[in-house]
Backbone as ProteinMPNN parsed JSONL, in Angstrom:
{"seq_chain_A": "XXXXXXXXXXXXXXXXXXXXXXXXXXXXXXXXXXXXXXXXXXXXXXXXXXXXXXXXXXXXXXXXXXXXXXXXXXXXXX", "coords_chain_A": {"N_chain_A": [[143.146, -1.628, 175.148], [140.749, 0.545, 174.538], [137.215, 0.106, 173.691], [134.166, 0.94, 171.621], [132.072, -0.086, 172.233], [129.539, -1.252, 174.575], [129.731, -3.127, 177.174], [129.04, -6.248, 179.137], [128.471, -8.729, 181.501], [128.322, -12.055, 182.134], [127.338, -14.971, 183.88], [128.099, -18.127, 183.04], [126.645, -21.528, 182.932], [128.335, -24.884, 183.531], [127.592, -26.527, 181.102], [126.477, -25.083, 179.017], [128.806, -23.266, 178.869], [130.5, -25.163, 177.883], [129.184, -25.751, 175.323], [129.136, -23.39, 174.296], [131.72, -22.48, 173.714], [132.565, -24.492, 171.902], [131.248, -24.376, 170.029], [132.466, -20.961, 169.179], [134.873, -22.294, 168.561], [134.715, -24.139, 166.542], [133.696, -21.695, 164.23], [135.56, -20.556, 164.739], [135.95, -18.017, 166.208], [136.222, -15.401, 168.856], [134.64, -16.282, 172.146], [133.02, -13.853, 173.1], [132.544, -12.846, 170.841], [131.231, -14.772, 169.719], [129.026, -14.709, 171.926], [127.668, -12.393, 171.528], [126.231, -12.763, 168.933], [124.823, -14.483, 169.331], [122.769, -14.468, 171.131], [121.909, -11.611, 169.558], [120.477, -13.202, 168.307], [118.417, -14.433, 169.618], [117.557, -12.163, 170.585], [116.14, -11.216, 168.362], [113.934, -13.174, 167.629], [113.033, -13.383, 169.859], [111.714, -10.686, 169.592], [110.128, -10.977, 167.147], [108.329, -13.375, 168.465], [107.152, -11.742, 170.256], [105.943, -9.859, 168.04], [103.697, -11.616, 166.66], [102.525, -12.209, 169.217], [100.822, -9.989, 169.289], [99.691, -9.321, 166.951], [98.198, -11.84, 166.64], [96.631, -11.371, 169.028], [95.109, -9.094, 167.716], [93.39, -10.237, 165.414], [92.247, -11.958, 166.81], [90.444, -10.864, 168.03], [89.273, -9.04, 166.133], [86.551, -7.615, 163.785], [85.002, -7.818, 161.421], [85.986, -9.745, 158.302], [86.976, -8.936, 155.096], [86.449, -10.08, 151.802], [88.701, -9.879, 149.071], [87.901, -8.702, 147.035], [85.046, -7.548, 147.855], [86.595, -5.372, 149.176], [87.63, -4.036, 147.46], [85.023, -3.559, 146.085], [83.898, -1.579, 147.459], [85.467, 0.51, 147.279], [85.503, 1.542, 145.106], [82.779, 2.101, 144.864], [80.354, 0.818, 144.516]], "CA_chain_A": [[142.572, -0.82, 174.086], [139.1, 0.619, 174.713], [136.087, -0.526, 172.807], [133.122, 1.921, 171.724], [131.084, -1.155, 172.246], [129.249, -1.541, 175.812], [130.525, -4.879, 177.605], [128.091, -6.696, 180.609], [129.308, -10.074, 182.346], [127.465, -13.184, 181.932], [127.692, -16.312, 184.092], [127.544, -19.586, 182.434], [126.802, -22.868, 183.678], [129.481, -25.533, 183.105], [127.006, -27.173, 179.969], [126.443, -23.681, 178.283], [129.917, -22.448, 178.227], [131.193, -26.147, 176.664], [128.358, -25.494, 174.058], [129.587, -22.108, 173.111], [133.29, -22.925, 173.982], [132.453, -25.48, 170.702], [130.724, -23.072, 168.863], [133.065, -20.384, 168.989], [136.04, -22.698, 168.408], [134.674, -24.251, 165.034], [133.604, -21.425, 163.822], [137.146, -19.705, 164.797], [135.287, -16.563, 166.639], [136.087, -14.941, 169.835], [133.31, -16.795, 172.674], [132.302, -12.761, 173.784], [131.919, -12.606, 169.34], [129.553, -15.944, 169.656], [127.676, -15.069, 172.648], [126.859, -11.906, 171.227], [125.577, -12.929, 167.694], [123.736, -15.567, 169.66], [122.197, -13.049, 171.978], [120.934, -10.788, 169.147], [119.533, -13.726, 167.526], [117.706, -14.607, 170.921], [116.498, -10.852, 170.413], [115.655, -10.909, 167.157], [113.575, -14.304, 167.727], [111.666, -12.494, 170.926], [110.859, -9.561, 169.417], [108.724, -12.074, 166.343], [107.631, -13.744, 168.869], [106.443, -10.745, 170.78], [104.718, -9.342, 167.532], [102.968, -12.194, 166.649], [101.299, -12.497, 170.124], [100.162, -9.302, 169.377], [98.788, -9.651, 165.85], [97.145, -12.473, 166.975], [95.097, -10.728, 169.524], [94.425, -8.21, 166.696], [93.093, -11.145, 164.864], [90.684, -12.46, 167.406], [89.423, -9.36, 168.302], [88.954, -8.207, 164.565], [84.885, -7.605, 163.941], [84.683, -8.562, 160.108], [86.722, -9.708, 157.751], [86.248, -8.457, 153.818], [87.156, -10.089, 150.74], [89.414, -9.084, 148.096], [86.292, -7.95, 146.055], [84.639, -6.621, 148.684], [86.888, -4.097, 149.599], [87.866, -2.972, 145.977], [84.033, -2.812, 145.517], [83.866, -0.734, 148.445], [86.273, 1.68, 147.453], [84.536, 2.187, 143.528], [80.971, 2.591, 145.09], [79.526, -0.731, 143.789]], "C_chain_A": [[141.094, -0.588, 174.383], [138.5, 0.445, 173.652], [134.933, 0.521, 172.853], [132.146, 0.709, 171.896], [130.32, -1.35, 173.664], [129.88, -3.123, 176.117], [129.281, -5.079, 179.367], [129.123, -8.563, 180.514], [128.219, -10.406, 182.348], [128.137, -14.31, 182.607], [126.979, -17.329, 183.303], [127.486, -20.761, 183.461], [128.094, -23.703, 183.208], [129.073, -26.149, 181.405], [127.273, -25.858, 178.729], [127.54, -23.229, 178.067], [130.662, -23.75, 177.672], [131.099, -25.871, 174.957], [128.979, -24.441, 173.426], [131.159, -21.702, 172.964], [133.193, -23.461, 171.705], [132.022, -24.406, 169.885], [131.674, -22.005, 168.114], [133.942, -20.855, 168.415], [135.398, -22.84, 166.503], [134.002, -23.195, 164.248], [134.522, -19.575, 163.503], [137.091, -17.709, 165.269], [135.693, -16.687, 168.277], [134.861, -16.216, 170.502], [132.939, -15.062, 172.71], [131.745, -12.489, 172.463], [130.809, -13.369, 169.447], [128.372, -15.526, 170.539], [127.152, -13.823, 172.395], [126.372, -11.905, 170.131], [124.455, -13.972, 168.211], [122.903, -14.918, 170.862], [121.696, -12.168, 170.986], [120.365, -11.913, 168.032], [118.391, -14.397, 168.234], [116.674, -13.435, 171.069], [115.627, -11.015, 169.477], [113.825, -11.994, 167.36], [112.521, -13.883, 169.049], [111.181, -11.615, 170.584], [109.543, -10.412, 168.563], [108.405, -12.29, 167.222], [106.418, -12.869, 169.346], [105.224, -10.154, 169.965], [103.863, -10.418, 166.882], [101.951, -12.877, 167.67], [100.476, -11.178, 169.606], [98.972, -9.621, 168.025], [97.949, -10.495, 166.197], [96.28, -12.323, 167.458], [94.637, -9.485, 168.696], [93.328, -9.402, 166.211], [91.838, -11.644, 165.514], [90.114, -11.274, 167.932], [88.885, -8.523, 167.217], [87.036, -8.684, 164.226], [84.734, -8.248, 162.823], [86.033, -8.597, 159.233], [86.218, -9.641, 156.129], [87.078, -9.606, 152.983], [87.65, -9.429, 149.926], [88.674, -8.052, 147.535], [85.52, -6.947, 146.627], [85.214, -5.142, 149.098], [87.409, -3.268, 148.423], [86.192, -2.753, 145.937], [83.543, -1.548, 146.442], [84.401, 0.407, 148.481], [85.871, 2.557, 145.963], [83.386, 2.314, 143.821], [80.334, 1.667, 144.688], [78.97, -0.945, 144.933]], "O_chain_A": [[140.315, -1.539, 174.456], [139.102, 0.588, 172.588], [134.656, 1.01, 173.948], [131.102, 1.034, 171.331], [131.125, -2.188, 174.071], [130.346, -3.961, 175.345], [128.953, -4.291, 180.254], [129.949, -9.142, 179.807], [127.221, -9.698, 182.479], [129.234, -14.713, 182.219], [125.792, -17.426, 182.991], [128.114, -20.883, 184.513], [128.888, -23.11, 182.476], [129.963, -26.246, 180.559], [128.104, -25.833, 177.821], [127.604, -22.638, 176.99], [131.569, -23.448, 176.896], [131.871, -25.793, 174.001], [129.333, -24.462, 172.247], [131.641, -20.816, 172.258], [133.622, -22.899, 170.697], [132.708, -23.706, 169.14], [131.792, -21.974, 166.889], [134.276, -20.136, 167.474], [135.55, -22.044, 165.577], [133.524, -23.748, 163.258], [134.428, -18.514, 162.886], [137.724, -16.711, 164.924], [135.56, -17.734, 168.911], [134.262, -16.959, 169.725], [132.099, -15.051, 171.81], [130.629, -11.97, 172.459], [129.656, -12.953, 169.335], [127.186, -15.741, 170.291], [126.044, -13.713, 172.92], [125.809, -10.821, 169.978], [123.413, -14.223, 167.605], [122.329, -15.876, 171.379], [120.693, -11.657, 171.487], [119.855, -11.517, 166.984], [117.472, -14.891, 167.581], [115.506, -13.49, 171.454], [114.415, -10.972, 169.689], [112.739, -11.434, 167.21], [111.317, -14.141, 169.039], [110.079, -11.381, 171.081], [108.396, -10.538, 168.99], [107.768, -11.287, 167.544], [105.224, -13.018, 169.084], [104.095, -9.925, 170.401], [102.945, -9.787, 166.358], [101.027, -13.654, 167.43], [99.271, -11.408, 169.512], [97.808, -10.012, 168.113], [96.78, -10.113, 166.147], [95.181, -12.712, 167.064], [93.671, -8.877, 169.157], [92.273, -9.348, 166.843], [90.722, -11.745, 165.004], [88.904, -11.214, 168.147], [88.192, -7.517, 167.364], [86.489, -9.77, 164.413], [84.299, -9.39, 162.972], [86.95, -7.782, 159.341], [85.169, -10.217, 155.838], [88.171, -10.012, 153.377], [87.226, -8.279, 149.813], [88.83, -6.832, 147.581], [85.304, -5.821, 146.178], [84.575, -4.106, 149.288], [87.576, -2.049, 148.445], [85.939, -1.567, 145.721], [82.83, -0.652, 145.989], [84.135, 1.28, 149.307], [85.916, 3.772, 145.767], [82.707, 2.737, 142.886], [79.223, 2.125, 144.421], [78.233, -1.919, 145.088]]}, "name": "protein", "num_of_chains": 1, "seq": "XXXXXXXXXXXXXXXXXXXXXXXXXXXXXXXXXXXXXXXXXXXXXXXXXXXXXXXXXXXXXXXXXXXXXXXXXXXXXX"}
């Protein structure tokens, strides 16, 4: 039966496919179902990471920082 889904091949080690052998079993899923919910949570989990390197170098590179007050008085002309 074809699948509208793309499909790639993954070798495992002997440790890694026990682990998700187990995984899959108790939680009564396909392994190709587990290793891709655990693969876009591997994504999900790099992309945060990814944008919090960035923010961060926003952060140290940021010139001033305002207070609350400050920038409401800033925006009424005070």
């Amino acid at each position: 039966m074809a699948t509208i889904n793309p499909r790639i091949n993954v070798t495992l080690g002997a440790e890694a496919l026990d682990v998700l052998t187990w995984l899959a079993g108790k939680e009564k899923k396909s392994l190709s179902a587990k290793a891709g919910e655990l693969i876009s949570i591997a994504l999900e989990m790099e992309e945060d990471w990814r944008d919090s390197r960035i923010a961060d170098e926003r952060l140290a590179t940021a010139k001033k920082y305002y207070s609350h007050e400050e920038a409401w008085a800033s925006l009424s002309g005070k």
